[in-house]
Structures are given as structure tokens and as C-alpha cells.
C-alpha positions as CSV (number, residue, x, y, z in Angstrom):
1,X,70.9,102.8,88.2
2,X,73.7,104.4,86.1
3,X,74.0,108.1,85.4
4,X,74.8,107.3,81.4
5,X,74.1,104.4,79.5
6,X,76.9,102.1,78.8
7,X,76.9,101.3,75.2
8,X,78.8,98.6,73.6
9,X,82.6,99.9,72.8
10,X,83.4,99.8,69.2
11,X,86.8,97.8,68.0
12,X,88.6,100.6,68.3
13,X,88.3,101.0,72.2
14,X,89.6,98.0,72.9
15,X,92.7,95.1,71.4
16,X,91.4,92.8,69.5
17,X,92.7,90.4,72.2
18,X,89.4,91.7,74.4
19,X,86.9,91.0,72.0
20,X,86.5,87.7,73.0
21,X,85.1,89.0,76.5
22,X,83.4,91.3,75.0
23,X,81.3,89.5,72.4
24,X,80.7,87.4,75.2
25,X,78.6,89.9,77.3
26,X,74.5,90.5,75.6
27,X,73.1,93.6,74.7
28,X,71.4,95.3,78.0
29,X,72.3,97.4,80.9
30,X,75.8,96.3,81.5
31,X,75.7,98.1,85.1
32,X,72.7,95.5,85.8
33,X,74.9,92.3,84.3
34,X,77.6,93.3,86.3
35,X,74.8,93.1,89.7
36,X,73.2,90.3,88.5
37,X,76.6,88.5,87.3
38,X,78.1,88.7,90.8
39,X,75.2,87.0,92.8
40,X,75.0,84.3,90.7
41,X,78.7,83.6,90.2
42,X,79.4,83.8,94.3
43,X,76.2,81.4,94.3
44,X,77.8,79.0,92.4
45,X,81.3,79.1,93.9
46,X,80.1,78.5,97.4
47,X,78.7,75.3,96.1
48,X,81.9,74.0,95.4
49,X,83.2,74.2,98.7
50,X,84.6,70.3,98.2
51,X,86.3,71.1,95.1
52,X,88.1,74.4,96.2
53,X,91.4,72.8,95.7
54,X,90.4,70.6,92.6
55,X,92.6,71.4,88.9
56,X,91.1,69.6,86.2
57,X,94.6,69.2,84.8
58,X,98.0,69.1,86.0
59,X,99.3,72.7,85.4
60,X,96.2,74.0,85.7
61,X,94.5,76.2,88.2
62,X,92.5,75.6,91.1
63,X,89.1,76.3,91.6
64,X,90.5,79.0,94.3
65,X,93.3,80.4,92.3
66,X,90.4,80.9,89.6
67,X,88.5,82.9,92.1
68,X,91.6,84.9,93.4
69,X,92.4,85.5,89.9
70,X,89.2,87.0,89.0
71,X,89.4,89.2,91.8
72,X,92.6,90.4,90.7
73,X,91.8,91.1,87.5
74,X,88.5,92.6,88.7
75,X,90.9,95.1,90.4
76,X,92.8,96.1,87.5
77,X,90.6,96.6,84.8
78,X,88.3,98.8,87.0
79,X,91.5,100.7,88.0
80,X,92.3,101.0,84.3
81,X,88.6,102.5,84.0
82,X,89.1,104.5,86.6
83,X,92.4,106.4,85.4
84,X,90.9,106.3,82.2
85,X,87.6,107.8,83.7
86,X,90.1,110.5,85.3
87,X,91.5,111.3,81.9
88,X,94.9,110.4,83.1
89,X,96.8,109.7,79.9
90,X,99.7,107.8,81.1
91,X,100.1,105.0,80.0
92,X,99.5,102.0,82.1
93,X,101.5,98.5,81.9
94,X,100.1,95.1,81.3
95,X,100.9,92.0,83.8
96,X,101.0,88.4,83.8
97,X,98.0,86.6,85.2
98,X,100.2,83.9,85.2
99,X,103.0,84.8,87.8
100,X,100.2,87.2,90.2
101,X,98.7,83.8,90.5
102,X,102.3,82.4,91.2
103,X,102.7,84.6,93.6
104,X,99.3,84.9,95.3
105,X,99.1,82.1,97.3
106,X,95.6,81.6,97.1
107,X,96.0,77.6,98.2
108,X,96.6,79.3,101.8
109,X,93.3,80.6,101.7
110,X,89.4,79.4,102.3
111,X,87.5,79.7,99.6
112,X,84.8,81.5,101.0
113,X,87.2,84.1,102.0
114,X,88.1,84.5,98.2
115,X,84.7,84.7,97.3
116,X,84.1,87.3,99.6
117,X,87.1,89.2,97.8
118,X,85.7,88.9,94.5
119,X,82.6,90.0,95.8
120,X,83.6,93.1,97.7
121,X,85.7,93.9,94.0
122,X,82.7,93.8,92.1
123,X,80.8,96.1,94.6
124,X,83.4,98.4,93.8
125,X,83.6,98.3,90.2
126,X,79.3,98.7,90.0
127,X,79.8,101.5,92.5
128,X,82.5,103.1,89.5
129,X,80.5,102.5,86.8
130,X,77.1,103.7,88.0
131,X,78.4,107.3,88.7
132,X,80.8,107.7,85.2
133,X,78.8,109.9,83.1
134,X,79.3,110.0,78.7
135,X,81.9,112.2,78.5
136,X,84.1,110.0,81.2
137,X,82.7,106.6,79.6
138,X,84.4,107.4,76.5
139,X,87.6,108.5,77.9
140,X,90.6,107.0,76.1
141,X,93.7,106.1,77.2
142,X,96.5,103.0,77.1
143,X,96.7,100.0,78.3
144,X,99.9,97.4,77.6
145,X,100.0,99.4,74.2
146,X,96.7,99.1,73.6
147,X,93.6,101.6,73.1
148,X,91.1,101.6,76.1
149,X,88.2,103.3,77.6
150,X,85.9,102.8,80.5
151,X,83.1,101.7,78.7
152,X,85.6,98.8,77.0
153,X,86.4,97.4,80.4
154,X,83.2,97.5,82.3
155,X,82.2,94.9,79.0
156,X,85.8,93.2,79.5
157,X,85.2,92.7,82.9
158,X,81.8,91.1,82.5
159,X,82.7,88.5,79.6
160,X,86.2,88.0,81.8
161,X,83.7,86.7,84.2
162,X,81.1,85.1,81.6
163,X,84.2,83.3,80.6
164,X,85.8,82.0,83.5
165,X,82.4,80.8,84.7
166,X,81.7,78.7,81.4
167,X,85.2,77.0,82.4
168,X,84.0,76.2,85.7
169,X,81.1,74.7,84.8
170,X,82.5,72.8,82.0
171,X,85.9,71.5,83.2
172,X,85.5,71.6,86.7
173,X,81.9,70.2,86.5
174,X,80.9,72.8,89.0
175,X,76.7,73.1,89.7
């Protein structure tokens, strides 16, 4: 499927933050995770139609603020990839999943349509990371004063998900 295989970045492509993703995604073709993540993720979601607007907890997120948060860090790590990819070596900000979700409205929206989103994103980051070849992989560049390259955040992206999955299934009790 991909041009270059994806190897597993080393520490040093990546804060120490993201290695909790990252150890969270299994050896394989990552490209392949990243297809096989997404259909089984939106299956699961569309099962919780009912619960689209549940929290677990007061203060904490609903099951479609999860999804639209996803999405939007979908977005931004595979734009980091890409202007890392690019060789652009300007260094990019950070941003506060906190206040984007804030200031998403996501409550305002079906979940179905937010699936959709996420779904559409992911087509676009698979799309990315099928055509990078080694030499663009292993770009490097900054992120919110940290080292990144492609490769790091096609694995951050896939444990982002592996996480926030394991929390839906666990404190939202979704099936």
C-alpha cells in the first residue's frame, strides 16, 4: 500500500509526552492500522447513537465532543506530518484540546455527522501517509518545542485513537 515502510520512530522523534500513543500502537504496517483502525472505530461509534450526548462524569466530555475531538486532532497531527513531510522547518505551535472543544460546539451536531468527519480525516491522513517516501518519513521538524517527524505522528495518531477508544469502551460502556 505505502511507497516506504513506516518504521517505529525512535524517542528522539517524538516528546516523551507521545510515547504513551505510541507504545500503544503494535508492530505492523501502520498505513494498514490506520485503514483497519478507522472501520472499526466508526463501527462502534454508530452503535452508540443513544449515548451521543452521555459524559461519564460531570466535566467530562461527551461521547460527540470525543469524536469531534478526534477529528480535530486527526487534522493537526497529519498537518504537522505534512509540513514536516515538506521540510518546512518553522516551527509549528501547540493548542489546547481543551478550549477547541470549548469552542466547537459539537452538542449542536449529530453524531453521525461527526463520525462522518472523523472518517473523511482519516481518509486523508492514509492518503498522506501512503505516498511519503524514507527520505520525507524521516523529516524533522518542531512541534510546541518539541522534535517531530512524519513517521512519529502517523504512530501518534493511531495510539491517539487506540486510546480514546479504550476510554469509550471502558467509561462510557460503549459496544
Amino acid at each position: 500500500m505505502s511507497t516506504a515502510t513506516i518504521l517505529r520512530p525512535g524517542a528522539d522523534e517524538h516528546s516523551a509526552y507521545f510515547g504513551r500513543y505510541i507504545e500503544k500502537v503494535p508492530d505492523g504496517d501502520i498505513v494498514a492500522l490506520l485503514c483497519d483502525q478507522i472501520g472499526e472505530t466508526c463501527a462502534l461509534l454508530r452503535r452508540a447513537d443513544g449515548q451521543a450526548d452521555f459524559a461519564y462524569a460531570p466535566g467530562k466530555w461527551t461521547v460527540k465532543q470525543v469524536v469531534g475531538h478526534m477529528a480535530d486532532v486527526e487534522r493537526v497531527m497529519a498537518f504537522r506530518a505534512l509540513w514536516f513531510a515538506r521540510n518546512d522547518q518553522t516551527p509549528l505551535p501547540g493548542f489546547d484540546e481543551n478550549r477547541w472543544v470549548d469552542d466547537a460546539d459539537f452538542a449542536s451536531r449529530t453524531l453521525d455527522d461527526l463520525i462522518d468527519e472523523f472518517e473523511v480525516a482519516r481518509a486523508a491522513t492514509v492518503q498522506l501517509a501512503t505516498h511519503l517516501d524514507a527520505s520525507a518519513l524521516g523529516r524533522r521538524g518542531t512541534m510546541n518545542g518539541n522534535p517531530g517527524t512524519p513517521r512519529a505522528l502517523f504512530y501518534i495518531i493511531a495510539g491517539h485513537e487506540r486510546h480514546h477508544v479504550a476510554l469509550l469502551r471502558e467509561r462510557y460502556h460503549l459496544r
